[in-house]
C-alpha positions as CSV (number, residue, x, y, z in Angstrom):
1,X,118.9,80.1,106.1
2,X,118.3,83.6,105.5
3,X,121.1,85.7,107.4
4,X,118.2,88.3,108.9
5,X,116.4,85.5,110.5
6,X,119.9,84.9,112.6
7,X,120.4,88.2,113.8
8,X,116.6,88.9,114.9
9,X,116.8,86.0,117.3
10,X,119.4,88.1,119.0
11,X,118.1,91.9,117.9
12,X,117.8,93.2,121.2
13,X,120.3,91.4,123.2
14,X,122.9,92.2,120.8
15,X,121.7,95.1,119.3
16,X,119.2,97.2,120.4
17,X,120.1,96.9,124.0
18,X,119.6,100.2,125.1
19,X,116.2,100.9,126.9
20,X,115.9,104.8,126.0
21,X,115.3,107.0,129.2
22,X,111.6,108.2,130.5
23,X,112.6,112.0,128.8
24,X,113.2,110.5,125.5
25,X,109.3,109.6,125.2
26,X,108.4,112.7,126.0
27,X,110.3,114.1,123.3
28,X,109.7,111.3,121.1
29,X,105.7,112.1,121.3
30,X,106.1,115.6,120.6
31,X,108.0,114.7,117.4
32,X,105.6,112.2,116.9
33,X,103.0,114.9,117.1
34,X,104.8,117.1,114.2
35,X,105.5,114.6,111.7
36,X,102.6,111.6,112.3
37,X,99.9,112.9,113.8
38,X,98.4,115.5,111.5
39,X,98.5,112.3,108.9
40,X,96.0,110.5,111.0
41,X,94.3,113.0,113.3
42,X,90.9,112.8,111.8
43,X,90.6,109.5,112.1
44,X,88.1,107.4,113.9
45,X,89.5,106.6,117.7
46,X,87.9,103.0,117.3
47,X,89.8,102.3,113.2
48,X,92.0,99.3,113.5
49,X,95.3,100.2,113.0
50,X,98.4,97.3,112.2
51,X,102.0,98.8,113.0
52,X,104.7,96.6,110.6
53,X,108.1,96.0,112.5
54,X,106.3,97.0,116.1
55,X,109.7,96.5,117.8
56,X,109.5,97.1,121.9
57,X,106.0,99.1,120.9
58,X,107.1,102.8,121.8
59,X,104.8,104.2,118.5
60,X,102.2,101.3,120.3
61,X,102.2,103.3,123.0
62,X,102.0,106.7,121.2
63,X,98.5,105.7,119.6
64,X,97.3,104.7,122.6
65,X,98.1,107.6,123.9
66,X,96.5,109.6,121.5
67,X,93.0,107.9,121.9
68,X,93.2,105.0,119.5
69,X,91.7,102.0,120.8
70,X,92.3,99.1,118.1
71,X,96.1,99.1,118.3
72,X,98.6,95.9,117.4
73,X,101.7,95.3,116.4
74,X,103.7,92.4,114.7
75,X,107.6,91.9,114.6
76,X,109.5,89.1,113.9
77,X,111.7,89.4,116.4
78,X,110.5,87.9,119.6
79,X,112.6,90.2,121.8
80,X,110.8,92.8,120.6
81,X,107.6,91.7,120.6
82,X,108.7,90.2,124.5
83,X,109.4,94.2,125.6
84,X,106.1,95.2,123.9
85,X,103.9,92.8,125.8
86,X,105.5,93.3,129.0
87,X,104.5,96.9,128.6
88,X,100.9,96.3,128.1
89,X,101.0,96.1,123.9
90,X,98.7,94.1,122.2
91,X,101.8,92.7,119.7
92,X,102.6,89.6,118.3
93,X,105.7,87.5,116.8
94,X,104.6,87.0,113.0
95,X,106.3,87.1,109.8
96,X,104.6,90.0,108.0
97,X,104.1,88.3,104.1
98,X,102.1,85.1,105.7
99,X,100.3,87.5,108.2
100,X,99.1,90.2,105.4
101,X,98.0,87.2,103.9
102,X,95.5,86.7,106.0
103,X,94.2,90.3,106.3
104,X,91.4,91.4,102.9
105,X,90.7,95.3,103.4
106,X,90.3,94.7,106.8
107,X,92.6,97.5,108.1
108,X,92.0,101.5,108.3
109,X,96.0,102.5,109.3
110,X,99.0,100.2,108.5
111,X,102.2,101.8,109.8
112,X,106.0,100.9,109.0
113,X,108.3,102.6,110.7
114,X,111.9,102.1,109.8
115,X,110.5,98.6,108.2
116,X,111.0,98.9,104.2
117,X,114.8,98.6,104.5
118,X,114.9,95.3,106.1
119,X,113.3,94.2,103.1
120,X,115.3,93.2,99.3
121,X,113.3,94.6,96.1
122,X,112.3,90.8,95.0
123,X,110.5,91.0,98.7
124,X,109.1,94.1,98.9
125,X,107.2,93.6,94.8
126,X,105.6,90.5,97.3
127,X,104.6,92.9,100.0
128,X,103.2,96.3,99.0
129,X,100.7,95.1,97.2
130,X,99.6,92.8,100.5
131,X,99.6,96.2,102.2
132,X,97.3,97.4,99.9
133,X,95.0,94.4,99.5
134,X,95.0,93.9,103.5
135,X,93.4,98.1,103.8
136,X,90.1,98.6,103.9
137,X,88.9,101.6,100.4
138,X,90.6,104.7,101.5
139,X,92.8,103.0,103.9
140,X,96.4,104.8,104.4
141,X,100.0,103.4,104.7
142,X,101.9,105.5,106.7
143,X,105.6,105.3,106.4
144,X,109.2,106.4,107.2
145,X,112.0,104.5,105.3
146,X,115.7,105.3,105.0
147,X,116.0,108.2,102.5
148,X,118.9,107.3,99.7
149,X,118.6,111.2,98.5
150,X,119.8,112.1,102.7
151,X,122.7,114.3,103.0
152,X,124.1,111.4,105.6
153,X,122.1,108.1,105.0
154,X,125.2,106.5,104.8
155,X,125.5,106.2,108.0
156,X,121.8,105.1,108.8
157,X,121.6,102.6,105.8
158,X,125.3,100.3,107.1
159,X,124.2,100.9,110.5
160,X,122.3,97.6,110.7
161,X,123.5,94.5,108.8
162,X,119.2,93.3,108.3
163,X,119.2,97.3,106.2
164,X,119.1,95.6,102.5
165,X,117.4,98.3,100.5
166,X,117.8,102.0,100.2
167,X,115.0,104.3,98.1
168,X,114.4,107.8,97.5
169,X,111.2,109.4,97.1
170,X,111.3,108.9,93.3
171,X,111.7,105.2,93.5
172,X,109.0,104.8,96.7
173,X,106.4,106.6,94.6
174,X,107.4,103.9,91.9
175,X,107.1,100.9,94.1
176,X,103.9,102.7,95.7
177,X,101.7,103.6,92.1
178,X,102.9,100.2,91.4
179,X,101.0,98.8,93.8
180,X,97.7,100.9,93.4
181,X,98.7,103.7,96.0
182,X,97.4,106.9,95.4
183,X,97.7,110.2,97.2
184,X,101.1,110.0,97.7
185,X,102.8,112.8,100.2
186,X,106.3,113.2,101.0
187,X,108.0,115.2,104.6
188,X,110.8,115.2,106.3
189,X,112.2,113.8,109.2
190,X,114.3,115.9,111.6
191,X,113.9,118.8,113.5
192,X,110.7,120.5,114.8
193,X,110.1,123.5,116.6
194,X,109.1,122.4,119.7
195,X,111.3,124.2,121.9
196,X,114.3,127.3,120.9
197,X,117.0,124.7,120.9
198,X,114.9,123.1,118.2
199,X,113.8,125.9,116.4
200,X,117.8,126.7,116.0
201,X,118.4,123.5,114.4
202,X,115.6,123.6,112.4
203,X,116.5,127.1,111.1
204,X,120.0,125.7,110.3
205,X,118.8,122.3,108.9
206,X,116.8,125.2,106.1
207,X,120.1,126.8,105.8
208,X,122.3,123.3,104.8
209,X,119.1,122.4,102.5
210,X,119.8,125.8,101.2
211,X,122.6,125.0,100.2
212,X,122.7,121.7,99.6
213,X,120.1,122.7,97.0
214,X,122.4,125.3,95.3
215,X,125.4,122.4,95.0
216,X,122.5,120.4,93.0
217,X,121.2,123.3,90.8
218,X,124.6,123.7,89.8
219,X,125.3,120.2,88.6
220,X,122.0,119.4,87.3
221,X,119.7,122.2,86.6
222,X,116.9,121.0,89.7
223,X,116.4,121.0,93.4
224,X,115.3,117.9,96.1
225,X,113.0,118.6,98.9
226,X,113.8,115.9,101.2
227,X,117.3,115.9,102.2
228,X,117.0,113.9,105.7
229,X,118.5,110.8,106.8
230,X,115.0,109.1,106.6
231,X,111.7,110.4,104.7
232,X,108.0,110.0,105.9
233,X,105.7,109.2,103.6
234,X,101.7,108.8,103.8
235,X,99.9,107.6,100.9
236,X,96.0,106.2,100.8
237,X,93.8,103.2,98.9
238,X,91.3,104.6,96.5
239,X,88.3,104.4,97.3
């Protein structure tokens, strides 16, 4: 049996037990609103949009939030899915290579959030190219995965025993042309500026990149733009 299927029976009771408190949403949407939305803001409020590895349905919520009608959500972890449905989120407990495989360009917005890294390179060959086949021409993926080129994904990539790969921009746009992708955009996770306390960090975070960037100049003559724990990453269908 394959390890992962073990410890999603359990992901929430023995792992992800912590229900986050009503003021992290608030500051979860405005992050949201820095580093997803101004991907998909243009789009049609009625475009049916598939989140990958839904979990309890907090970015579910989100879309909803912001207008979009056609929302779901699959997860293989029935927990998940469980704390997604009891707060009003159309989700459902599927394993996502057999459910892609049911889906032909029928989709306008998949999204896999933190999703990628529960997946081994053999497995994820399989299932970008069902994420493109299963968008409709023009169709985008809309990513964030574990960043191997972070200053501290360590941390993030041992932090969860399912975590099996690790990219960095340079091998995601690989795996991604691979598949067909085109359009391929790269940002950063952390900080925004929604508040001074923010703003601070977000100056400093510039100042470590700084000189983070210096460190790697040194040793090998070029720079990295995305030095976070975790990279977002948007990339579209041709039409």
């Amino acid at each position: 049996m394959d390890f992962r299927k073990q410890l999603y029976h359990n992901y929430v009771s023995c792992f992800k037990n912590n229900q986050p408190p009503t003021s992290y949403f608030e500051s979860y949407y405005t992050w949201c609103d820095f580093k997803y939305f101004p991907f998909i803001k243009q789009m049609d409020r009625e475009s049916k949009i598939l989140e990958l590895g839904c979990g309890p349905g907090h970015l579910l919520a989100y879309l909803t939030k912001k207008g979009f009608k056609n929302v779901k959500g699959i997860d293989v972890s029935e927990e998940q899915v469980n704390l997604a449905l009891k707060e009003g989120r159309q989700a459902e407990v599927a394993e996502v290579i057999n459910y892609l495989k049911e889906e032909t360009e029928s989709i306008d917005l998949i999204m896999a959030i933190d999703f990628f890294e529960h997946f081994t390179k053999n497995e994820l060959i399989e299932l970008i190219p069902l994420v493109y086949r299963s968008l409709k021409r023009k169709g985008l993926l809309l990513l964030q995965t574990v960043n191997g080129d972070g200053l501290f994904s360590k941390h993030e990539m041992y932090g969860d025993l399912t975590y099996l790969t690790i990219l960095n921009p340079s091998s995601l746009r690989q795996l991604l042309m691979y598949s067909g992708f085109g359009d391929i955009q790269f940002l950063e996770t952390g900080p925004v500026s929604k508040n001074i306390q923010n703003r601070l960090r977000l100056m400093l975070w510039r100042l470590i990149k700084s000189v983070a960037n210096i460190m790697r100049i040194i040793e090998t003559g070029n720079s990295l733009n995305i030095w976070t724990v975790n990279m977002i990453c948007c990339c579209r269908k041709p039409g």
